[in-house]
Z-matrix of the N, CA and C atoms (Angstrom, degrees):
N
C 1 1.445
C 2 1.530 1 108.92
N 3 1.324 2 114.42 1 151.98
C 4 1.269 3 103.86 2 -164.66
C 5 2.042 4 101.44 3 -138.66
N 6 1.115 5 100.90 4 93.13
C 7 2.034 6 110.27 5 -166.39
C 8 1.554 7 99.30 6 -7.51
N 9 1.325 8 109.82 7 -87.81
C 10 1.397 9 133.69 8 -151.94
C 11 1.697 10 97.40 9 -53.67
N 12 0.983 11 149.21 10 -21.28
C 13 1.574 12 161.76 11 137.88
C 14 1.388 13 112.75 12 -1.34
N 15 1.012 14 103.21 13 -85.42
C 16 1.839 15 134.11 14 -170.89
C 17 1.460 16 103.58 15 -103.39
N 18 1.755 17 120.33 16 122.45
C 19 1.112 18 119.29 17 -169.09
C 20 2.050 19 89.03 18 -98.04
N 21 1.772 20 101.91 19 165.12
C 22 1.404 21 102.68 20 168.48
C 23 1.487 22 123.50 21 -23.12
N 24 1.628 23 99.99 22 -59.80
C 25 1.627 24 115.13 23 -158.94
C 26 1.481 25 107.41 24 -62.68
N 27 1.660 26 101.33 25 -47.58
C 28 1.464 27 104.05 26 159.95
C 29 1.591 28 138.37 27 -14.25
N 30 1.854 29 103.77 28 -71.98
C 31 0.636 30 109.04 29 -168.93
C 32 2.219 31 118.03 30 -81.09
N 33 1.368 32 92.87 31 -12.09
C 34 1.760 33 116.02 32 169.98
C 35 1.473 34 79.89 33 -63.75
N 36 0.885 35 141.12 34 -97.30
C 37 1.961 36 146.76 35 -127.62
C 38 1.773 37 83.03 36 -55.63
N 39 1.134 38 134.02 37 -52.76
C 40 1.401 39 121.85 38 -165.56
C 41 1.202 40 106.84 39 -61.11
N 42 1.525 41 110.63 40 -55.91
C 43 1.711 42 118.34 41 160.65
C 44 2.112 43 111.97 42 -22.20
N 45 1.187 44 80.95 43 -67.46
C 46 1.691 45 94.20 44 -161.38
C 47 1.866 46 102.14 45 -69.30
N 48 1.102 47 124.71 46 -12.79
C 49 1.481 48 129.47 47 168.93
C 50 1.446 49 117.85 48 -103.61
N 51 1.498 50 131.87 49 -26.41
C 52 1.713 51 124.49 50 171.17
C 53 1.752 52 83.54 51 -107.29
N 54 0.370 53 160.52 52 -29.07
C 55 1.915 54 124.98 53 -159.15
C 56 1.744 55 101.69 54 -112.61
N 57 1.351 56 126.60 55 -40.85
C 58 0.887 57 145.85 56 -125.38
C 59 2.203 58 95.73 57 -128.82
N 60 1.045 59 105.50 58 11.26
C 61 1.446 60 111.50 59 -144.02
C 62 1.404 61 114.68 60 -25.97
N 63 1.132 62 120.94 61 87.10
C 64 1.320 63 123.96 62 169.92
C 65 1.476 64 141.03 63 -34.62
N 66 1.525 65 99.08 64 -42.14
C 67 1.159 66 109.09 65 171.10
C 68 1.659 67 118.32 66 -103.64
N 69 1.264 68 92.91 67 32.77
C 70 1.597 69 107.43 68 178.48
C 71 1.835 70 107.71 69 38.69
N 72 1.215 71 124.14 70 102.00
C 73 1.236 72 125.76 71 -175.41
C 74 1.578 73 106.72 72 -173.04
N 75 1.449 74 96.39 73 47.56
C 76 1.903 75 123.43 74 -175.98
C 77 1.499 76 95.26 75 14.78
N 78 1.537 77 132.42 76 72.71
C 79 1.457 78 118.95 77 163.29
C 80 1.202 79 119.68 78 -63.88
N 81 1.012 80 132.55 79 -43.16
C 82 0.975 81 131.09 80 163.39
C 83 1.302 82 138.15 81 -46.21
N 84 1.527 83 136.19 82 -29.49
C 85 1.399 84 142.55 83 -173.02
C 86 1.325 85 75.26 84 -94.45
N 87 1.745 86 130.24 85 -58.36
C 88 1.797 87 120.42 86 -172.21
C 89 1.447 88 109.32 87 -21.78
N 90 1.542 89 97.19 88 -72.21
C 91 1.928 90 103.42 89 -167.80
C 92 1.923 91 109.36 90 -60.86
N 93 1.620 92 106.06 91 -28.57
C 94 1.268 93 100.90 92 -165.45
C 95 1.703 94 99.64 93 -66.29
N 96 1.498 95 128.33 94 -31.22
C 97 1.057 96 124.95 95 175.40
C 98 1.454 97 137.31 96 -78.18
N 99 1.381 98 103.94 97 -15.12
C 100 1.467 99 123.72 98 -157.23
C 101 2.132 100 98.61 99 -131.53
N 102 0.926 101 131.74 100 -34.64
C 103 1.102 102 141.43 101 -177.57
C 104 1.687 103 129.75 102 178.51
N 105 1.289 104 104.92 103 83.39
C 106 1.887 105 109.47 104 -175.98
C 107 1.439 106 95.03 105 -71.42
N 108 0.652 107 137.53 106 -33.61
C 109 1.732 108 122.87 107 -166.49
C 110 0.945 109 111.92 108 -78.46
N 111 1.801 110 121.52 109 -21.17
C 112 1.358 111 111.66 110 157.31
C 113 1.642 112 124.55 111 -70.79
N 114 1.012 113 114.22 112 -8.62
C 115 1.739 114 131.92 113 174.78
C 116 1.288 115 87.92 114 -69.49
N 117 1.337 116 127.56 115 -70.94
C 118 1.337 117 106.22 116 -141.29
C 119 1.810 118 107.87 117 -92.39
N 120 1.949 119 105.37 118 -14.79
C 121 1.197 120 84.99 119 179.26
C 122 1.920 121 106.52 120 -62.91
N 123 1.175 122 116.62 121 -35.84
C 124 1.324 123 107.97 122 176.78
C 125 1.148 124 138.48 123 -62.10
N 126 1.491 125 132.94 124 8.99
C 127 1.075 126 148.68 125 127.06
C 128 1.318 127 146.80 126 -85.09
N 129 1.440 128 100.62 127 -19.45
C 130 1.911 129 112.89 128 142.05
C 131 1.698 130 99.42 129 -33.19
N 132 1.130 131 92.13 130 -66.97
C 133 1.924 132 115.50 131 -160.61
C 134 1.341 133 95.06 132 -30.04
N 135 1.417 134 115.92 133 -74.76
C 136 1.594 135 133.62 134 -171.11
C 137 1.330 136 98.89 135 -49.71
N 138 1.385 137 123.67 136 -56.56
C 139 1.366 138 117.12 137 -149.27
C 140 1.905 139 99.46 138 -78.03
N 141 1.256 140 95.00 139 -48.85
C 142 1.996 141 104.15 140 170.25
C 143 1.673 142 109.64 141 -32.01
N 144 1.592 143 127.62 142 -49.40
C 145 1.540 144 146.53 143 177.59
C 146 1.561 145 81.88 144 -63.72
N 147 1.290 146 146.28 145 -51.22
C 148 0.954 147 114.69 146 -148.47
C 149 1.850 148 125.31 147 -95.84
N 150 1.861 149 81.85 148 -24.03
C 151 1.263 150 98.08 149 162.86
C 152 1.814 151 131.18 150 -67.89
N 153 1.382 152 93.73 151 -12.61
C 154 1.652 153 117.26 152 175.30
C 155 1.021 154 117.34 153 -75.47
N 156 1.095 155 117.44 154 -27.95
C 157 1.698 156 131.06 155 -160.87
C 158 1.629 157 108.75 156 76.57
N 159 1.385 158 118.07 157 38.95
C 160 1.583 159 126.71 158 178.70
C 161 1.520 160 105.50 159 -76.68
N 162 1.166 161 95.82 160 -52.54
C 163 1.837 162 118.41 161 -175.83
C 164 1.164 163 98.09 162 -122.13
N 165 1.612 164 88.22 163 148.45
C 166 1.463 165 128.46 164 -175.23
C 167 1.785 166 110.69 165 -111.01
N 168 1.406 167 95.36 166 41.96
C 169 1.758 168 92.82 167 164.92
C 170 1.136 169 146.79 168 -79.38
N 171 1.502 170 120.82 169 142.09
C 172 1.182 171 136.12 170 -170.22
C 173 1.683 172 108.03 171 -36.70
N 174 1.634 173 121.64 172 151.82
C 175 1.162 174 104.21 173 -174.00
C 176 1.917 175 108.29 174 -84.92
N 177 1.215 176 120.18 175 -1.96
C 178 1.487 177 149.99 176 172.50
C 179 1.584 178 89.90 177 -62.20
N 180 1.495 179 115.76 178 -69.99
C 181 1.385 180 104.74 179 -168.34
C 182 1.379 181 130.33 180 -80.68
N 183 1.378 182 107.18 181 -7.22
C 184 1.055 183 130.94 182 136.12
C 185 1.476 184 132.90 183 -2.24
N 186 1.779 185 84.36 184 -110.58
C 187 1.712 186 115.90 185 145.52
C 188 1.735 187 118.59 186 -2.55
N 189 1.417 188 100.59 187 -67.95
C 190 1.655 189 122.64 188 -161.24
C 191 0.907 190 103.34 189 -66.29
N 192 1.904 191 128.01 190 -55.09
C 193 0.719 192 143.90 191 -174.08
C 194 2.162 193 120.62 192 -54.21
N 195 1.521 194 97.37 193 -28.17
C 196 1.508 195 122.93 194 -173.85
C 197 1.792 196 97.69 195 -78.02
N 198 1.522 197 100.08 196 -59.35
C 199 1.346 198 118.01 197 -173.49
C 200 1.617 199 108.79 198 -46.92
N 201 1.144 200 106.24 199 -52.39
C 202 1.552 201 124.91 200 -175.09
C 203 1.623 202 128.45 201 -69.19
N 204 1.230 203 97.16 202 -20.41
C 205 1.711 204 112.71 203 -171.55
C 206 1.633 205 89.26 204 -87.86
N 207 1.001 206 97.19 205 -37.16
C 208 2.402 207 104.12 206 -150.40
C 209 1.457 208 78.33 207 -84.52
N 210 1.527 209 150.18 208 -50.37
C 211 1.151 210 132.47 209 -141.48
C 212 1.560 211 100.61 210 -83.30
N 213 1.510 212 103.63 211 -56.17
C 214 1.850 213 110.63 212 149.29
C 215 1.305 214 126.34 213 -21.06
N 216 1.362 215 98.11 214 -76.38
C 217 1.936 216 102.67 215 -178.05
C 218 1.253 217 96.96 216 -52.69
N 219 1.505 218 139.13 217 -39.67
C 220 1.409 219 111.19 218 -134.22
C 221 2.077 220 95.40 219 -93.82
N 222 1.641 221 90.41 220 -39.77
C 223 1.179 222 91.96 221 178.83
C 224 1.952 223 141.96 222 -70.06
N 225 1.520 224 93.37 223 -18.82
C 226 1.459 225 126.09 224 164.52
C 227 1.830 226 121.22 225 -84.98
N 228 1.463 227 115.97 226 -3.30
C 229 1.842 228 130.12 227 -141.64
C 230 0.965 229 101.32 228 -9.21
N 231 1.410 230 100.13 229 80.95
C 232 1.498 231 120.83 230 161.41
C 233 1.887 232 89.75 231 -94.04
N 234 1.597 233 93.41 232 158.87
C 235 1.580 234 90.92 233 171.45
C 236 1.961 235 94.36 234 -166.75
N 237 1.502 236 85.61 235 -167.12
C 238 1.946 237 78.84 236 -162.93
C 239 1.821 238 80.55 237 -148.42
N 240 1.072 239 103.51 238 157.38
C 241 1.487 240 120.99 239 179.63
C 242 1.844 241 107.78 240 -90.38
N 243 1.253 242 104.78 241 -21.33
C 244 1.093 243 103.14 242 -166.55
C 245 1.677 244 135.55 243 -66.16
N 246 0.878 245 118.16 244 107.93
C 247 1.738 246 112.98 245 -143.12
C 248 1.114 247 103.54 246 -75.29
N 249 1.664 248 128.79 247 -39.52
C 250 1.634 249 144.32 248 -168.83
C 251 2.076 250 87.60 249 -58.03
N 252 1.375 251 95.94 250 -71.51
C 253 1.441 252 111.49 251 172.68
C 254 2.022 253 119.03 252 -31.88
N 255 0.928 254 108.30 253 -55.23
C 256 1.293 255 119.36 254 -170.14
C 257 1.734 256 99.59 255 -83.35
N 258 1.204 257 132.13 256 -45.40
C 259 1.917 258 136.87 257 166.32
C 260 1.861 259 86.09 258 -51.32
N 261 1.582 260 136.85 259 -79.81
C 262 0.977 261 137.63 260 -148.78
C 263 1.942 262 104.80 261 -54.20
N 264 1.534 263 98.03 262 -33.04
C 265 1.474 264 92.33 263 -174.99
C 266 1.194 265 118.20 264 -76.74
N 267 1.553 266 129.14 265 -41.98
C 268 1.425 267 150.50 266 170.77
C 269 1.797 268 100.85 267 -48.98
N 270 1.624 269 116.49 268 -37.65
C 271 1.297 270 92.07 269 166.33
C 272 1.546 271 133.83 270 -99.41
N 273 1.378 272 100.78 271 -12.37
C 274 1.534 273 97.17 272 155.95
C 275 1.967 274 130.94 273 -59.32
N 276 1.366 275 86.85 274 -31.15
C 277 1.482 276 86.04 275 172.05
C 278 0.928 277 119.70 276 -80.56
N 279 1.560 278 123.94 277 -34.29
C 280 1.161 279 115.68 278 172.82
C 281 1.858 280 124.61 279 -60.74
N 282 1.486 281 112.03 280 -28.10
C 283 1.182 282 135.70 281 -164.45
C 284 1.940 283 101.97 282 -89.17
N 285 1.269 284 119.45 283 -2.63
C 286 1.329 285 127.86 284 -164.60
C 287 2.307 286 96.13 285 -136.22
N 288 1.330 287 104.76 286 8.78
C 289 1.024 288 114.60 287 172.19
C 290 1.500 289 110.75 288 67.71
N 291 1.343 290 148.13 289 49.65
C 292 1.150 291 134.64 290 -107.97
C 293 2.130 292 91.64 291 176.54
N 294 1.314 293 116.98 292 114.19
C 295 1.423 294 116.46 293 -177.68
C 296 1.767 295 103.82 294 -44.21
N 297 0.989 296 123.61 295 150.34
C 298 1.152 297 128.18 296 -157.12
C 299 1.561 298 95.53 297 -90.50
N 300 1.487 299 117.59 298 142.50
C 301 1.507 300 107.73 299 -163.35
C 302 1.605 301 116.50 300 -56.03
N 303 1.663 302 109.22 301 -45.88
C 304 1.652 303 119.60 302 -174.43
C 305 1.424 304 108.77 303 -62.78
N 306 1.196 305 111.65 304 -7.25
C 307 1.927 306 111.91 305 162.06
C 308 1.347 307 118.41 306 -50.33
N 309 1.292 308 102.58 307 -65.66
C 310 1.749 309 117.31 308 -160.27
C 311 1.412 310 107.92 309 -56.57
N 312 1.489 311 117.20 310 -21.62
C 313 1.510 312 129.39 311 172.84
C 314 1.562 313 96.53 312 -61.99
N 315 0.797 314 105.83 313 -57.49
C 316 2.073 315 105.45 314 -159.14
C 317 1.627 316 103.50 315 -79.81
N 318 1.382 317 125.15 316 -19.59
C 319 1.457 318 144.54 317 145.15
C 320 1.722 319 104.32 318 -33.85
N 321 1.578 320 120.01 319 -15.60
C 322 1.700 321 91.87 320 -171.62
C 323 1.405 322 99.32 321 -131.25
């Protein structure tokens, strides 16, 4: 990813169209039926920009974004190797009051 690329708003409209479906078009049950791992790799994405300091998101979208990956991953076991990624998520959840993501793994 490359900052100067993708402006904030940018990266909100992707927000506000896969997680958030804006234009109402159940994305979510879509990918949950047809491909979850593409759900969540696409919110790695967002959340990775955000953990970079790429984006400047709301701590709300944030949130959604935390809520949405772990309920995905956990329920699809989808998972990611990525350790920077996986420390950054465990503390957002924790920091959003929220079971810490690497829980729900040891949960099964």
């Amino acid at each position: 990813m490359t900052p100067e690329v993708i402006r904030d708003d940018q990266w909100q409209e992707f927000f506000d169209v896969y997680v958030e479906d804006k234009y109402q078009m159940d994305m979510r049950a879509f990918f949950e039926e047809h491909n979850a791992e593409s759900l969540t790799q696409i919110i790695e994405r967002m959340l990775e920009a955000v953990r970079k300091g790429y984006w400047q998101a709301h701590e709300a979208t944030i949130k959604k974004m935390v809520e949405t990956y772990t309920e995905i991953a956990s329920e699809f076991d989808v998972a990611t190797d990525n350790e920077k990624f996986n420390d950054y998520m465990d503390s957002s959840a924790a920091g959003f009051g929220l079971m810490p993501y690497r829980k729900h793994w040891l949960k099964r």
